[in-house]
C-alpha positions in Angstrom: 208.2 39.9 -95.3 208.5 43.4 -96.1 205.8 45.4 -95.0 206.7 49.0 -95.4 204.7 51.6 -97.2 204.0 55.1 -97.6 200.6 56.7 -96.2 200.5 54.9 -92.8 199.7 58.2 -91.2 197.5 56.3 -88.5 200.3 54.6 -87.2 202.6 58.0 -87.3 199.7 59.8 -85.6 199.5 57.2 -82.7 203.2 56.6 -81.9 203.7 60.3 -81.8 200.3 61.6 -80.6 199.7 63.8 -83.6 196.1 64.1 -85.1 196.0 62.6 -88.4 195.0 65.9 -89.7 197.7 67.5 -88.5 200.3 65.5 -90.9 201.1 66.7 -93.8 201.6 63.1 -95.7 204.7 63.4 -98.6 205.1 59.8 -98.2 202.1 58.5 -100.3 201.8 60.1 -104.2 198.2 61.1 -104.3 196.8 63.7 -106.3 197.2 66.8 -104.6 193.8 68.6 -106.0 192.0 65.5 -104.3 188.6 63.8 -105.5 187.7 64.6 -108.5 184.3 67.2 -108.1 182.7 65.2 -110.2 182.7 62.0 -108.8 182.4 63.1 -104.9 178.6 64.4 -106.6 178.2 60.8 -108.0 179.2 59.3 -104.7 177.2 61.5 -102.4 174.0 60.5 -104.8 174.7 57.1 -104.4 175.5 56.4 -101.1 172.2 53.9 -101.3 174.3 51.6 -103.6 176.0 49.8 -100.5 172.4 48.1 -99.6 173.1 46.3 -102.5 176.0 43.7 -103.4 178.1 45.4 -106.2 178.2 44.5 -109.6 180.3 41.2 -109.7 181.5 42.1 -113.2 182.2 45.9 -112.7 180.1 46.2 -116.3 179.9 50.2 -115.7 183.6 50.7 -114.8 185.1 48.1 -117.4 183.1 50.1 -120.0 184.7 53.3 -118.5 187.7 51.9 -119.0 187.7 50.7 -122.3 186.4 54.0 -123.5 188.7 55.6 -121.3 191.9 53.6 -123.0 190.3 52.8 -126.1 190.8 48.9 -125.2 188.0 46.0 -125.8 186.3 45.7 -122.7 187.6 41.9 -123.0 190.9 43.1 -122.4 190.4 44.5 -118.6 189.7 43.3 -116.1 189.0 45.3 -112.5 190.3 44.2 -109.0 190.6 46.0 -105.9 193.7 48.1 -106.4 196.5 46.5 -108.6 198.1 44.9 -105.7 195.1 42.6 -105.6 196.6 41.4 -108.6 200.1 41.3 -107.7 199.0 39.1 -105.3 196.9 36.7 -107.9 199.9 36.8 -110.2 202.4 34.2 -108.4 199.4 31.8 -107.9 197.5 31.7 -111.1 200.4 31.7 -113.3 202.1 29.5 -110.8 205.7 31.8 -111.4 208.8 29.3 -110.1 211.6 31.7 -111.3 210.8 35.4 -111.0 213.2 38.7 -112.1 212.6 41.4 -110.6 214.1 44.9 -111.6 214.8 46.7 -108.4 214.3 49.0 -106.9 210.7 48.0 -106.6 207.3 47.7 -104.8 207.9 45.5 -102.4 204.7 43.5 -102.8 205.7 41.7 -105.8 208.2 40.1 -103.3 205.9 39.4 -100.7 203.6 38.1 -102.8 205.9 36.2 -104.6 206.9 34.6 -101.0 203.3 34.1 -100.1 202.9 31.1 -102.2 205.6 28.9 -100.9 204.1 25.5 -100.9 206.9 24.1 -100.5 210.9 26.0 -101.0 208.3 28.7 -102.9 209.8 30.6 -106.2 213.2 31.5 -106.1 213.4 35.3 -106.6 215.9 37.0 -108.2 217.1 41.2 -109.6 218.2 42.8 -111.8 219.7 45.7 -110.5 219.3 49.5 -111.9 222.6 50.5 -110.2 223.2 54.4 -108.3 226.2 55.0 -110.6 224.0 55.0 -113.6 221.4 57.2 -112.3 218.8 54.3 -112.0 217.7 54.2 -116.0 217.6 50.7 -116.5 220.4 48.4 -118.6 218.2 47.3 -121.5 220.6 45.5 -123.2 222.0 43.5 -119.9 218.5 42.8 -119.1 217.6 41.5 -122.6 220.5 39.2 -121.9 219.2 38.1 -118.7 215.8 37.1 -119.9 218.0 34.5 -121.8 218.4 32.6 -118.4 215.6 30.6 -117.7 213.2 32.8 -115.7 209.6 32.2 -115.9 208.2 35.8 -115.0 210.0 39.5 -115.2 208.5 42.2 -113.3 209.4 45.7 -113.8 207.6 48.5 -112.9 207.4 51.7 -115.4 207.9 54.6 -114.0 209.9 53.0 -111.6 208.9 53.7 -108.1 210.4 54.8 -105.9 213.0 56.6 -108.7 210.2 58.0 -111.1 212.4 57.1 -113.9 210.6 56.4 -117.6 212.4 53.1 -119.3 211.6 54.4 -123.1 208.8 52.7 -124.8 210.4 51.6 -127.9 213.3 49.6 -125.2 210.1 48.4 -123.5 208.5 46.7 -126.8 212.7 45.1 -127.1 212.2 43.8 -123.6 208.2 42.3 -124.3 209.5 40.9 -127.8 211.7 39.3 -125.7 209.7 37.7 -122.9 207.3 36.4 -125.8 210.8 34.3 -127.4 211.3 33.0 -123.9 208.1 32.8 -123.2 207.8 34.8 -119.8 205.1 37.0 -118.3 206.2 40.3 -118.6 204.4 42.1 -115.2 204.5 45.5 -116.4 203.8 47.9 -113.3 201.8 51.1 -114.7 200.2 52.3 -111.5 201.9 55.5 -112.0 201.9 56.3 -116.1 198.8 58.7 -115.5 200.8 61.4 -116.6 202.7 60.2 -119.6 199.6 58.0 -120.8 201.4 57.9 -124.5 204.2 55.6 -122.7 201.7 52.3 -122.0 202.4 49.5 -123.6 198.5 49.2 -123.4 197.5 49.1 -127.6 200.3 46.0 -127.4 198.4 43.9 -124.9 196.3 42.4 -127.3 198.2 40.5 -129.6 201.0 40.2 -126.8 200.1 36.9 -125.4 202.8 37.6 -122.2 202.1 40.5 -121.6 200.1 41.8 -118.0 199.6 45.3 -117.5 198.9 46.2 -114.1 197.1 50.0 -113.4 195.6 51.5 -110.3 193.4 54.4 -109.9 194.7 55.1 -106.2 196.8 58.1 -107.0 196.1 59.9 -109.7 192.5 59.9 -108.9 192.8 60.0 -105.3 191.0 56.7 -104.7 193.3 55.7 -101.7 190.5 53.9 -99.6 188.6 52.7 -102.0 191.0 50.6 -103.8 190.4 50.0 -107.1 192.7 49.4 -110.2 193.1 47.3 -112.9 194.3 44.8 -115.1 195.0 44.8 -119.3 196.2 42.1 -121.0 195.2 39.3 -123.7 191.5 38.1 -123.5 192.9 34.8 -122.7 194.3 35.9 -119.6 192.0 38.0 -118.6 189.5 35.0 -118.8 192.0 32.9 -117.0 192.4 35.3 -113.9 188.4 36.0 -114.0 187.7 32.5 -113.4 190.1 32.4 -110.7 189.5 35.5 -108.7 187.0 35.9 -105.5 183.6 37.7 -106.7 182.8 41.2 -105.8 186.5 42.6 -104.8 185.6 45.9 -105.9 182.8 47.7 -103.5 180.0 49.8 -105.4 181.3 53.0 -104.3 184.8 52.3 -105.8 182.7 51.3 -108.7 181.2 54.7 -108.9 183.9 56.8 -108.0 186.4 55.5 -110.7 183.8 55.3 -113.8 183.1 59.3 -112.5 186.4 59.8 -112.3 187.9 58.4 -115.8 185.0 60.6 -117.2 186.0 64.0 -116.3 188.4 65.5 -118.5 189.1 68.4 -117.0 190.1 67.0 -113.5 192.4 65.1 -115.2 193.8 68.0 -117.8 194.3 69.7 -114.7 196.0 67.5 -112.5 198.5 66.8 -115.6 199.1 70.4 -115.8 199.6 71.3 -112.2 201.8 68.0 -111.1 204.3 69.1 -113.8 204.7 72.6 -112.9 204.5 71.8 -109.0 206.9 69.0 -109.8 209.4 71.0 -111.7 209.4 73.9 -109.0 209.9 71.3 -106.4 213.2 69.4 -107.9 214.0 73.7 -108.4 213.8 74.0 -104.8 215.5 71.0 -103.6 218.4 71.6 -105.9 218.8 75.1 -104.0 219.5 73.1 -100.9 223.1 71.8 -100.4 223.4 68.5 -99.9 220.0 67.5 -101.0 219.7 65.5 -105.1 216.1 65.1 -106.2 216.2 62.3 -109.0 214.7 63.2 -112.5 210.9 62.1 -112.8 207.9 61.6 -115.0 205.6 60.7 -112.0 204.0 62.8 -109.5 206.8 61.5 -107.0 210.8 62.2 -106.5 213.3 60.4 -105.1 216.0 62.5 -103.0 219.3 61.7 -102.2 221.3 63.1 -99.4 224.9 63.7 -99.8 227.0 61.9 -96.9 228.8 64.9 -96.0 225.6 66.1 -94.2 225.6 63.6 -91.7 222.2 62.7 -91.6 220.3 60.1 -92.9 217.0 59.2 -93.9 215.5 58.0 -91.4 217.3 61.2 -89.0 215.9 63.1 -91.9 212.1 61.5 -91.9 212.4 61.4 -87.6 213.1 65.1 -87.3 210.1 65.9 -90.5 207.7 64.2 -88.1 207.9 66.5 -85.3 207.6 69.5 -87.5 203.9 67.3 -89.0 205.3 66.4 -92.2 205.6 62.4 -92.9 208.5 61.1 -96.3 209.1 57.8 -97.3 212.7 56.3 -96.4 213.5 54.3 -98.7 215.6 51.9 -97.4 213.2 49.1 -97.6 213.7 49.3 -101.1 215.6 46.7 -102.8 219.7 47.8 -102.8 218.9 51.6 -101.8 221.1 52.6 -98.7 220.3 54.9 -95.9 220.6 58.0 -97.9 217.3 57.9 -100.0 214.0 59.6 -98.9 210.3 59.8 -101.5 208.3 62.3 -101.3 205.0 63.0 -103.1 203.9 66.5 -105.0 201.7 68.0 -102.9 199.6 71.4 -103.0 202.4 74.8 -103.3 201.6 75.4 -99.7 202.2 72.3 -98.5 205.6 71.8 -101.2 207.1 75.8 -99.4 206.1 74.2 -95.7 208.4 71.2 -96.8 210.8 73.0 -98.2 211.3 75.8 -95.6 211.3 73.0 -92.7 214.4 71.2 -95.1 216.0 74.4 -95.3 216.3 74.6 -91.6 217.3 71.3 -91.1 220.1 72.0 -93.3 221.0 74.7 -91.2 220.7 72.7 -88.5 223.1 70.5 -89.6 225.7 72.5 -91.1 
């Protein structure tokens, strides 16, 4: 099973006896203007919630939520980060014959693999292929759904690429999965910035349709976990009667309804990803050698050309002795060695990254 992810800085720290304070962490996409003000208040005041169990039904943060997305509260349902879900999914819905559209989180396989009773689910992908920039085939995979699979998961913006699929090919690709009657696991956990694009308003009359959010990285809620699931009352009955009790601690609790209800942390973490993002792709593009990916998240994926002679993980090896930690992505489904993630961070932290890429390229040359 694949067990690679971004943010492991405890590990990094120990294996090359850095502090973990000392690591400037690219490899994990959390807000860069950290904790919302607002909520760190709310949590400081109260601490005293943890001599209590927390509320089994997350009552406060489902109503932050619905108000939040303008949803029934009926139609959410909170877990302990999204991949607490992911995890659910195979089991509950008992999913034989999975597609999924890589490159991709590479929990929905492991899950997937987890409940293998017997010869477990067989998994298969749909590919969206280098030569076409990663922007998914819509019309191949509409085709595809055609085949007999039982569940489709796809993940919008795709991570580790960033790339939007368009909303209007999205409701082609749901209309779909209700004919054939599959799930459709639709991966949101980083629309934050391009809210307009959820298929959210569809999830109640869709009766396929799971939407899976988080509230890890655009409200820097990390070690809290806490995220989120939309979809049809039915199913959000189903999984509720399925799932353990009190998977989301009180302080997550507080920290997300806090967090969901200050506008202005999240007005300004729109506006400064997007420039900081923008002047990032800028600065990458002034590097030879070095292609940062289009994206609508608060995360790019880089390709290095071959003529540099260096890949990935050479790349990510020699970024760790200068304290700064990227994701390579070759645990990703079909990416080769050439693909690094990294995360939009602070301006001074984005100019240390860039300046320490600029001599490695130099280095190198």
């Amino acid at each position: 099973m694949n067990k690679i992810h971004g943010g492991n800085i405890y590990e990094i720290a120990q294996q090359f006896g850095l502090k973990v304070k000392e690591i400037i962490d690219f490899s994990a996409s959390i807000n860069p203007l950290g904790l919302s003000k607002k909520a760190e208040k709310k949590l400081k005041a109260g601490l005293s919630a943890v001599l209590h169990y927390p509320d089994p039904q997350c009552s406060g943060l489902i109503q932050a939520l619905a108000h939040f997305h303008g949803l029934p509260e009926e139609q959410i349902l909170a877990g302990a980060g999204s991949t607490d879900f992911i995890y659910a999914l195979p089991r509950v819905l008992r999913v034989e014959r999975p597609l999924i559209v890589t490159p991709a989180f590479s929990e929905y396989e492991n899950a997937l693999e987890c409940i293998s009773d017997q010869a477990g689910p067989h998994i298969h992908y749909f590919e969206s292929r280098e030569e076409d920039g990663f922007e998914l085939d819509v019309e191949g995979l509409l085709f595809a759904l055609t085949q007999g699979y039982d569940a489709l998961y796809l993940c919008n913006p795709n991570s580790p690429t960033g790339i939007m699929t368009d909303k209007k090919d999205l409701q082609k690709i749901l209309a779909q999965a209700e004919r054939e009657k599959i799930w459709f696991i639709l991966d949101e956990a980083s629309i934050d910035l391009v809210e307009e694009e959820s298929l959210k308003k569809e999830a109640g009359a869709a009766r396929r349709l799971i939407i899976l959010r988080s509230l890890t990285k655009f409200f820097a809620l990390p070690g809290l976990r806490v995220g989120y699931m939309i979809s049809h009352p039915e199913v959000i009955h189903q999984f509720r009667q399925q799932c353990a009790p009190w998977t989301v601690n009180a302080l997550a609790q507080i920290a997300a309804a806090e967090s969901l209800k200050d506008i202005r942390y999240i007005s300004q973490t729109k506006e400064f990803i997007g420039q900081e993002r923008d002047r990032l792709i800028h600065g990458l593009r002034s590097i030879p050698g070095f292609i940062p990916y289009p994206s609508v998240a608060n995360y790019l994926l880089v390709q290095l050309h071959p003529s540099l002679n260096l890949t990935a993980a050479d790349l990510r090896e020699r970024l760790i002795l200068h304290g700064i930690l990227i994701r390579d992505c070759r645990s990703f489904h079909h990416l080769g060695p050439y693909f690094f993630r990294i995360a939009v961070r602070s301006r001074k932290e984005n100019n240390i990254l860039l300046k320490v890429l600029r001599q490695v390229y130099q280095e190198t040359s």
